[in-house]
C-alpha positions as CSV (number, residue, x, y, z in Angstrom):
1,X,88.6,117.4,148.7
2,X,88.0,115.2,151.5
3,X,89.3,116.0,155.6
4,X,91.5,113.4,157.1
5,X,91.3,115.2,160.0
6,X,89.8,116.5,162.7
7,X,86.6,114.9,160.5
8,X,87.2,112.1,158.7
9,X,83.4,111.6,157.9
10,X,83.3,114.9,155.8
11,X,84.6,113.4,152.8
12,X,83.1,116.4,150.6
13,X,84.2,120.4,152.4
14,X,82.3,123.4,151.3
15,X,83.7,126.3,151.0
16,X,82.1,127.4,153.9
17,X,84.0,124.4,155.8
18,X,87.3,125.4,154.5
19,X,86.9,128.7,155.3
20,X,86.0,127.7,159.2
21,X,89.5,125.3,158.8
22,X,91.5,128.2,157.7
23,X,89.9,130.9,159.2
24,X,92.3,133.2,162.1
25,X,91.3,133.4,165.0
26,X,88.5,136.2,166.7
27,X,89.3,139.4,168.1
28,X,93.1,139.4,167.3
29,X,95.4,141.7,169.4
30,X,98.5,141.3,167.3
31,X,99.4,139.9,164.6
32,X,98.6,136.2,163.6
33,X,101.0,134.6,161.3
34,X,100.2,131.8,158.6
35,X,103.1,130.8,156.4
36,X,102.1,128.8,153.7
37,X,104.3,126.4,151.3
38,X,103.9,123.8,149.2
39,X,106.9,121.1,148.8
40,X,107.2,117.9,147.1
41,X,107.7,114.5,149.0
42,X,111.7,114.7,148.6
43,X,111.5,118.6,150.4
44,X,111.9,120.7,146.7
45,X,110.3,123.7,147.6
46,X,110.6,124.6,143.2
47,X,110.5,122.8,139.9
48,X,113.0,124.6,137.2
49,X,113.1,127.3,139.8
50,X,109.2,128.0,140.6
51,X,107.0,126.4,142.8
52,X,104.1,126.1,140.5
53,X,105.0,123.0,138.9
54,X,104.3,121.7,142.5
55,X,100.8,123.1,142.9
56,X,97.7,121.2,142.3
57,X,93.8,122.4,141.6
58,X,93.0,121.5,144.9
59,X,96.1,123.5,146.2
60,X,95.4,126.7,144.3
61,X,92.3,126.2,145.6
62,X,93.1,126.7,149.2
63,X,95.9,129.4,148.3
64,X,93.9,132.0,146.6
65,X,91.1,131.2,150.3
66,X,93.8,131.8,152.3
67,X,94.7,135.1,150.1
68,X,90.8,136.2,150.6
69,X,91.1,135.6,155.0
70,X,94.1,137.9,155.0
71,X,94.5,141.1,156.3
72,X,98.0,141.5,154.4
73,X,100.1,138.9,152.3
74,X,103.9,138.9,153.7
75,X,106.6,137.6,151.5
76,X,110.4,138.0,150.5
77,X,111.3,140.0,147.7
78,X,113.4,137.1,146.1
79,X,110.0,135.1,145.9
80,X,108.0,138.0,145.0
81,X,110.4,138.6,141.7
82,X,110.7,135.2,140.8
83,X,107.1,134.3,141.3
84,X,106.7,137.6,139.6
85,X,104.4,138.7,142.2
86,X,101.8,141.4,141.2
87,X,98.8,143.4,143.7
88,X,95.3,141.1,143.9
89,X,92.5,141.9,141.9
90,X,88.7,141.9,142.4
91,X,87.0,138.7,141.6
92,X,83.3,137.5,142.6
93,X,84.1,135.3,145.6
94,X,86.6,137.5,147.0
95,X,84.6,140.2,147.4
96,X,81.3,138.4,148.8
97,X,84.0,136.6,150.8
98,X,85.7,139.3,152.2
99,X,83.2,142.2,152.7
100,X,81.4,139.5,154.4
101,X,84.4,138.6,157.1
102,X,84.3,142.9,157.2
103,X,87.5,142.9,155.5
104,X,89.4,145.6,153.3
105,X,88.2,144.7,149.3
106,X,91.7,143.7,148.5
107,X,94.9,143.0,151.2
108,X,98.3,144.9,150.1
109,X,101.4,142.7,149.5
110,X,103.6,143.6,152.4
111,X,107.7,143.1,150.9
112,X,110.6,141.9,153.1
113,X,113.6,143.6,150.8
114,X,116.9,144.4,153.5
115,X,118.3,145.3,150.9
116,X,115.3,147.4,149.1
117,X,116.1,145.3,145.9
118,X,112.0,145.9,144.7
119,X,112.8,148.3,141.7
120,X,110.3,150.8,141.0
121,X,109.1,149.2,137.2
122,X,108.7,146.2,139.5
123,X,104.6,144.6,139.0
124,X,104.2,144.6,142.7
125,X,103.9,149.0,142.5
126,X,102.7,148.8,137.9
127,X,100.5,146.1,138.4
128,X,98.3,147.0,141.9
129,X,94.9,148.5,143.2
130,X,96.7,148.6,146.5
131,X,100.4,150.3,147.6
132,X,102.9,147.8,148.7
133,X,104.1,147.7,151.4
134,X,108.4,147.7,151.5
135,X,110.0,147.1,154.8
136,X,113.5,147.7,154.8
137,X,116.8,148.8,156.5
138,X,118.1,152.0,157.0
139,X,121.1,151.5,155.1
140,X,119.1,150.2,152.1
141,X,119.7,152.3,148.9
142,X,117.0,153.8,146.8
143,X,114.3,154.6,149.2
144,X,113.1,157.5,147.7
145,X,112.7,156.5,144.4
146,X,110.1,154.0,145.6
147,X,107.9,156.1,147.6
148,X,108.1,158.4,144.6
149,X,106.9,155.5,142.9
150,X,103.6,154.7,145.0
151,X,105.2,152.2,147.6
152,X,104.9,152.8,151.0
153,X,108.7,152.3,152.6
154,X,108.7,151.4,155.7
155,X,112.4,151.0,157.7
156,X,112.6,148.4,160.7
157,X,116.2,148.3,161.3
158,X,119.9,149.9,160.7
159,X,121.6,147.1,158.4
160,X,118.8,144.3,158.4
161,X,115.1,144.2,158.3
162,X,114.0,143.2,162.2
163,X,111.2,140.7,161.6
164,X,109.4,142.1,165.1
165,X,109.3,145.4,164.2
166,X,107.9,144.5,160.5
167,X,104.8,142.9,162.9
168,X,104.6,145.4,165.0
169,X,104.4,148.0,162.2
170,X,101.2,145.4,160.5
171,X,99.8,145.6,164.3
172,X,99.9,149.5,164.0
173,X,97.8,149.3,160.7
174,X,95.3,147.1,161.7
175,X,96.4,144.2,159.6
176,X,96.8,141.3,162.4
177,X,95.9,137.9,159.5
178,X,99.1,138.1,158.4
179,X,99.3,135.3,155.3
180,X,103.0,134.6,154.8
181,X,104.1,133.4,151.5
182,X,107.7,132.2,152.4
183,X,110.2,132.5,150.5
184,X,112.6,129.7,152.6
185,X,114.5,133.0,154.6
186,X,112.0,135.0,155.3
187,X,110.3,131.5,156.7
188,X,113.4,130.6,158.5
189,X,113.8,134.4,160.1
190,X,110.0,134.1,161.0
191,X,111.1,130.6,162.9
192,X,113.8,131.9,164.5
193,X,111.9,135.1,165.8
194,X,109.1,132.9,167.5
195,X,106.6,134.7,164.5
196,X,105.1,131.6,163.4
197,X,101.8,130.7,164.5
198,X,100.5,128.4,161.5
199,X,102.2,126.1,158.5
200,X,100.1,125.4,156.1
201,X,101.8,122.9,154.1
202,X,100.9,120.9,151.1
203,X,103.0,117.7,150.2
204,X,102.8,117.5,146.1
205,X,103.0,113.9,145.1
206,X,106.0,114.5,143.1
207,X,109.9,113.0,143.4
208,X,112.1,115.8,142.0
209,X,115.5,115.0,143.8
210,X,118.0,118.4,142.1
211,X,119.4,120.4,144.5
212,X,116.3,122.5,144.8
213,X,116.1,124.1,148.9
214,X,113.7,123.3,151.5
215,X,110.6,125.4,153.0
216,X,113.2,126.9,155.7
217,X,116.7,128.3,156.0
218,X,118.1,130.4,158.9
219,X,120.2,129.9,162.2
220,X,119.8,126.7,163.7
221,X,117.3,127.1,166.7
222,X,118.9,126.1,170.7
223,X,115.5,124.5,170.8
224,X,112.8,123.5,168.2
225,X,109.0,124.9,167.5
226,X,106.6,122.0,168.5
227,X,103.5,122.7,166.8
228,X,100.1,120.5,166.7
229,X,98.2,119.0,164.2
230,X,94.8,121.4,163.4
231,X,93.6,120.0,160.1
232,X,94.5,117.3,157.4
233,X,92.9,117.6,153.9
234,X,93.5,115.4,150.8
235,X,92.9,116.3,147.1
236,X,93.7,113.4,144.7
237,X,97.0,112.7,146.0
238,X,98.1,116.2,147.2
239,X,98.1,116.4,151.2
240,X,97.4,119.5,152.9
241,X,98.1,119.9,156.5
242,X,97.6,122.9,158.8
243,X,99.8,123.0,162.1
244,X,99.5,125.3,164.8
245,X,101.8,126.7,167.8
């Protein structure tokens, strides 16, 4: 893996280097937001429905880091059940990497569900060391059930989940890196709420054409995001890129 920018002389990135390129920033008074997405050069977000046709070594790679720099991992329960989204697990290098960054051993998966559609069999409460963490509406059925189940339910909002709240309520637990695993709604609500601090996209050198979505969909903006250029990384002939607001 080899940085295109802001060093095009390091051709060879430690770990330690990718952590400094990925790393949030000190002393963090609210919540920080990284979304991450991978997408192939025509915009498919998924290959036969999943993005892991998409994904790369180099890719994974600078997933599961960004996994081990988070507080808590964000996502929308569509993505969560198709990518059949379970809690982390120890490993080696996450633990040295995260007790040393003073972190929790393990982030929880925090669920976006208006509609509290995470059933309580689901891996994300069978499969964990860590409770979820379900933020829903107030007019969301089954509730109870999941709490009963081991989930911690959390309501931000009478018919819809309000995306401020649901950061407001990480602020409140301490858990400002906020790694943001898409899917393309929850991306697009996090756009239109202002929410989005960092993209970290990688382009997958793959044509797939279908009818497969891109990263984002929402309400068109009255205005777009600008963001900057903060890192470009190549692997073989995956591109990663990192943009901040």
């Amino acid at each position: 893996m080899q940085t295109l920018w802001p060093d095009p002389d390091a051709y060879e990135l430690s770990d330690s280097a990718l952590e400094r390129l990925y790393d949030y920033p000190a002393a963090l008074d609210r919540p920080f937001v990284q979304v991450n997405f991978v997408s192939s050069l025509d915009g498919a977000v998924t290959v036969a429905g999943r993005s892991a046709e998409l994904s790369g070594p180099g890719d994974q790679k600078v997933f599961h880091l960004q996994r081990d720099l988070a507080d808590v991992i964000l996502v929308g329960a569509t993505t969560a059940l198709v990518e059949r989204y379970r809690g982390l697990k120890h490993n080696e290098v996450r633990a040295e990497r995260r007790e040393r960054l003073g972190l929790a051993p393990l982030p929880p998966i925090a669920v976006v569900t208006g509609k509290c559609s995470v059933t309580p069999d689901s891996l994300l409460l069978a499969d964990t060391l860590v409770p979820p963490i379900l933020f829903t509406s107030e007019a969301a059925p089954g509730k109870e059930a999941l709490t009963d189940a081991g989930a911690e339910v959390v309501v931000v909002g009478d018919e819809h989940v309000d995306l401020n709240l649901a950061l407001a309520e990480l602020g409140k637990r301490g858990l400002n890196r906020v790694n943001c695993e898409g899917g393309p709604r929850l991306f697009g609500g996090m756009i239109a709420a202002n929410l989005v601090d960092q993209l970290n996209l990688t382009m997958s050198p793959l044509l797939t054409a279908g009818d497969s979505g891109r990263i984002a969909s929402g309400p068109v903006l009255a205005e777009a995001r600008r963001m900057r250029l903060a890192a470009a990384l190549r692997d073989d002939d995956f591109l990663m890129l990192a943009y901040r607001r």
